[in-house]
C-alpha positions in Angstrom: -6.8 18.1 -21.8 -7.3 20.1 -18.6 -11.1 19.4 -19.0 -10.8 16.1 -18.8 -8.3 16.3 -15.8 -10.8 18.4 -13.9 -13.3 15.8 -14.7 -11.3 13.0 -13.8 -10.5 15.1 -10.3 -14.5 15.4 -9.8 -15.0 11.7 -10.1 -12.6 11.1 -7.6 -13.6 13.5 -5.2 -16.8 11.9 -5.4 -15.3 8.7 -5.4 -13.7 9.6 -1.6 -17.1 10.9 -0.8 -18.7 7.3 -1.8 -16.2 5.5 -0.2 -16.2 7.8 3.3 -20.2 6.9 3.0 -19.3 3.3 2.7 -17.2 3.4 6.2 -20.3 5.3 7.6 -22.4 2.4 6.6 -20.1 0.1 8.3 -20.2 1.6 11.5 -23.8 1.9 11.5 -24.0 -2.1 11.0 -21.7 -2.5 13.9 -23.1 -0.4 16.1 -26.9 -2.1 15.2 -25.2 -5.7 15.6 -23.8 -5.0 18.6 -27.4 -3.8 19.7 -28.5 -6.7 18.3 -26.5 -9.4 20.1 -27.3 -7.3 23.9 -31.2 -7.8 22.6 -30.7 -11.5 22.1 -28.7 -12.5 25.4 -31.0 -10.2 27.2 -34.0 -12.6 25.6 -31.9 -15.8 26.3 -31.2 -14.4 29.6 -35.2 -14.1 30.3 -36.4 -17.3 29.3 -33.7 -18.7 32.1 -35.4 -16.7 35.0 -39.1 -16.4 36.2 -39.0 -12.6 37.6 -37.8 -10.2 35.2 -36.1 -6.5 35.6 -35.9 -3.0 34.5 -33.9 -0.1 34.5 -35.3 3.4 35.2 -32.5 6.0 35.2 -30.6 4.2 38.4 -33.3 2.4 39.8 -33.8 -1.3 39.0 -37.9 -2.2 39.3 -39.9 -5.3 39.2 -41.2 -5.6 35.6 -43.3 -8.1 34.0 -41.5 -10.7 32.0 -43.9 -11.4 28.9 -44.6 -7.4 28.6 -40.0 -7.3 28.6 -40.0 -9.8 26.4 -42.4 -8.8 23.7 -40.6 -5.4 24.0 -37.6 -7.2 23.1 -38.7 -9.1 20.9 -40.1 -5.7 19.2 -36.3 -4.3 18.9 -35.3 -7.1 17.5 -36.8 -7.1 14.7 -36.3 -3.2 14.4 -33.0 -3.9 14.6 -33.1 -6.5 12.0 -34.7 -4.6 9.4 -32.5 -1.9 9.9 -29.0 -4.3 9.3 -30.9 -5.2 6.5 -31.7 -1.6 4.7 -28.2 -1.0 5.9 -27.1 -4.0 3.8 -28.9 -2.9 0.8 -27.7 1.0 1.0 -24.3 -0.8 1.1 -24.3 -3.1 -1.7 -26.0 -0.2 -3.9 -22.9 2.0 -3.0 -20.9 -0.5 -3.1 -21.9 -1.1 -6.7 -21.4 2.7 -7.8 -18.5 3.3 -6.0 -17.1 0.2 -8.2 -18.9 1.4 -11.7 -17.0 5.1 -10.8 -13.6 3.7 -10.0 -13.9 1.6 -13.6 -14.4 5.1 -15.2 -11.7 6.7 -13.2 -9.6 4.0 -13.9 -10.2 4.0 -18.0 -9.9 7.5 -17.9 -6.4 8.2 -16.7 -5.2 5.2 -18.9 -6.2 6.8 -22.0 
């Protein structure tokens, strides 16, 4: 009987574990969407203008606009894959985390 209490205790430990990655997860997204939406008013904010800027440590230079753009452009789309693995390491864990509380929960009822 204690075996299986120690048991039960592991999976739920490792269920906390799972579900403090999940939170992690979560904040990553944020932080990459937030990232995402500066990248895309940055780009709406470019095509509205014809001279475009930069800033180097606390200088703001001259820079040209299709070399900003396709810079942008090129976080974007790193940004957007990353939401996206982030999406998929979520759902698998997600998935686990759901597979593990069933056992828990069948566990302690018996």
């Amino acid at each position: 009987m204690a075996e299986v209490k120690k048991d039960v205790q592991e999976k739920i430990n490792k269920l906390s574990s799972m579900e403090q990655s999940l939170q992690s997860f979560l904040a990553q997204k944020q932080a990459f969407q937030a990232q995402l939406l500066e990248i895309d008013s940055a780009l709406g904010e470019l095509k509205k203008t014809s001279k475009a800027y930069r800033i180097v440590g606390n200088v703001m230079v001259v820079s040209d606009k299709a070399e900003l753009t396709n810079e942008l452009e090129q976080k974007k789309e790193t940004m957007e894959l990353r939401i996206k693995s982030l999406d998929k390491q979520e759902s698998k864990m997600r998935e686990k985390t759901s597979e593990l509380q069933s056992e828990v929960m069948k566990e302690m009822s018996e």
